[in-house]
C-alpha positions, 0 to 999 in steps of 0.5 A: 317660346311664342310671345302670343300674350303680347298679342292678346294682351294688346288687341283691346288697347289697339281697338280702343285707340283707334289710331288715324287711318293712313291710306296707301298710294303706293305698293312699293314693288314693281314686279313679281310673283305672289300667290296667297292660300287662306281660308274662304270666309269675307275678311280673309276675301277683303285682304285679298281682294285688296292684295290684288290691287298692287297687280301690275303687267310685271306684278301678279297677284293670285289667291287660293281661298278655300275651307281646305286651307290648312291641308294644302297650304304646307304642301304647297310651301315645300316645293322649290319654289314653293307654290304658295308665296304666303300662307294666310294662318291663324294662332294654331295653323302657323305651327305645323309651317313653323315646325316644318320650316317653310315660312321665312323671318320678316324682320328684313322686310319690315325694316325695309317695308313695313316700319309703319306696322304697329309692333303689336301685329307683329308674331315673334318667335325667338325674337324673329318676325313671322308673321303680320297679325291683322285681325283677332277671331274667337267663337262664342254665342249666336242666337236666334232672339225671336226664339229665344222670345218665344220660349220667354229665355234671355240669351244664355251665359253658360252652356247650362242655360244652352241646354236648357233652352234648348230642351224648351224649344224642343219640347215646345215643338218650335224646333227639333234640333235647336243647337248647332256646332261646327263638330266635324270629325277631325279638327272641328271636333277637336277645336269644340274638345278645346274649348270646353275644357278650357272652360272647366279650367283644364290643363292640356300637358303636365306642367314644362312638359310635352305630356299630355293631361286630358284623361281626368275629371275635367276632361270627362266633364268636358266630353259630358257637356259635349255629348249633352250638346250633341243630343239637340243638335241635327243627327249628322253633327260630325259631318258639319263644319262651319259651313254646314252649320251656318247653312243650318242656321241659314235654313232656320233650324237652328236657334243657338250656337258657339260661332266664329266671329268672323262667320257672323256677319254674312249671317246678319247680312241682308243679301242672301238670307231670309230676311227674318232670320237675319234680322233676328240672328243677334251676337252674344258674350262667349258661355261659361260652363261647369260653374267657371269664370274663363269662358270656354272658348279659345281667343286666336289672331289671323295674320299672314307669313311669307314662304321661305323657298321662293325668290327675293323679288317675290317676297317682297312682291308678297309682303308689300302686296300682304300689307296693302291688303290689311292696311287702313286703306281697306275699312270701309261700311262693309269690312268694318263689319267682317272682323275685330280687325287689328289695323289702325282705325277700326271701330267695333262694329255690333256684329263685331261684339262677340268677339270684343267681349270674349276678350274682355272677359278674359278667354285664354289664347289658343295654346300655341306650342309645337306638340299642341297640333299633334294633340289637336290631331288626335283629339279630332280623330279621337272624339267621335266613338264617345260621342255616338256611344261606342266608348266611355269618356276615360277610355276615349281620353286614354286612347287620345292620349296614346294616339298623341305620345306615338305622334309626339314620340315619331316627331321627337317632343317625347322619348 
């Protein structure tokens, strides 16, 4: 139903076109009301902060940027009117809006105000515009060279080699929990669970159906790696976000990890950081694992929707204010750096490379179907007994799959 592979077939073709960037003069509204909640990391603040420059005396711009995005942006669309004009989502966040209804068709708006967004931006569901795609993010590997010299170890390719670096820079004593992670109980758990098993080649529902298929050899491999993972990592791992994690990384405690892209950059920025650290936090190609060629990780775009229940003036306040922010206008030295942007005239910057060659190698699209968040949801609640030793891998699975079919029988995916 969603046509995501037109977007991730199309991002390397878009980067390496490197179409002339046009600057905008003109916002193209005058008056109304936009408010944009999104998530906090520095891309997501340049689009908003230049979305704020179409602000005028009858034209208000505010933005909510916080990690708590994905809990407060459906409830703040639902209202009549909906708190939030647009909700700044990614390739899985957009479902539960789609499911529940609150983001409205753009195809109006793009033929009146957006003719010049290249086709490859824009999400269709059903033939129908919901959202405007401005950036491609993926995890993959973040290390610390000067660690890594010290142990004599070229950077990982699978998690394989992770944990065998990892145990040398341990049992050397250079660092105690050499591997860190964004294994948070809850969706961070569930987004790890995702990637790994995609690596070993797992498929997530029976094939035409919403019926999950986790409980099995790649399933429990998955979960073994995992758990392998966890053992050098710091002890409180299922309390640590991305945040968490780049704080650890940015206190020196840890010498490699599976990072978002988009959170690289203020790990190399020189401001705020230890220069050592800095200098010698380098980006890698996302890790293979159990013998695999697809690497286990998940390739997801970052774009914006405009809310269904609010006035037409502020949607269209909204959606005009949305493409001055993602336009060329905004590359510049420092965004470059902040994401594998989708807009027209941005050139790969190093710290950007992680996520280039994570598409290059071919890393699949997060799965965006409707039950997919139902299962993501219980695979984040459902993880961590294994992880602390409180169950085994099949009972975990099966238990994750119960969890999910009462979910995806209450939401009418299953009977």
């Amino acid at each position: 139903m969603l046509e995501t592979l037109k977007i991730t077939l199309s991002l390397v073709a878009l980067i390496a076109a490197n179409a002339a960037a046009v600057a905008q003069t003109d916002c193209g509204a005058t008056s109304g009301r936009v408010n944009i909640v999104g998530n906090e990391f520095p891309a997501i603040k340049t689009v908003a902060a230049n979305a704020a420059k179409c602000q005028t005396g009858t034209l208000t711009v505010k933005s909510n940027l916080t990690a708590n995005h994905q809990r407060i942006n459906l409830p703040g669309m639902q209202g009549n009117p909906a708190e939030y004009t647009s909700a700044i989502i990614a390739t899985s966040s957009i479902v539960p809006l789609i499911n529940e209804n609150v983001i409205r068709p753009l195809d109006a708006l793009v033929a009146a105000h957006g003719k010049d967004i290249p086709k490859n931006q824009l999400i269709t569901i059903d033939g129908k515009v919901v959202a405007v795609a401005f950036m491609a993010n993926a995890q993959h590997l973040v290390y610390r060279k000067d660690i890594l010299a010290q142990v004599g170890a070229e950077p990982p390719k699978t998690y394989e080699d992770m944990l065998r670096i990892g145990k040398l820079i341990r049992e050397r004593g250079i660092m105690k929990n050499p591997i860190g992670g964004a294994y948070q109980s809850g969706y961070n758990l569930g987004q790890e669970f995702v990637n790994m098993y995609l690596g070993y080649g797992g498929e997530f529902f029976k094939p035409g159906t919403p019926e999950a298929a986790i409980n099995n050899a790649r399933g429990i491999a998955a979960l073994n790696t995992m758990k392998s993972l966890t053992e050098l990592m710091h002890p409180d791992f299922l309390t640590h976000d991305s945040n968490a994690t780049s704080a650890e990384w940015k206190a020196g405690n840890v010498a490699m990890m599976n990072m978002w892209g988009s959170r690289t950059g203020m790990l190399q920025a020189k401001e705020g950081n230890d220069p050592k650290i800095a200098e010698n936090t380098a980006v890698g190609a996302p890790m293979t694992v159990g013998g695999g060629s697809i690497p286990a990780t998940t390739l997801w775009w970052d774009g914006w929707t405009i809310a269904r229940n609010i006035s037409d003036d502020d949607a269209r306040a909204t959606f005009v204010a949305l493409k001055r922010g993602t336009s060329p206008s905004i590359l510049n030295d420092q965004s470059m750096g902040e994401a594998v942007w989708m807009i027209p005239g941005y050139k790969p910057a190093p710290v950007n490379m992680g996520v280039v060659q994570t598409m290059a190698m071919g890393a699949k699209p997060y799965p965006m179907l409707p039950y997919m968040g139902l299962l993501h949801t219980a695979l984040g609640d459902g993880l961590a007994p294994f992880l602390q030793g409180r169950k085994d891998a099949a009972t975990t699975l099966s238990d994750i799959e119960k969890a999910y079919t009462t979910a995806a029988k209450e939401k009418g995916f299953l009977k």
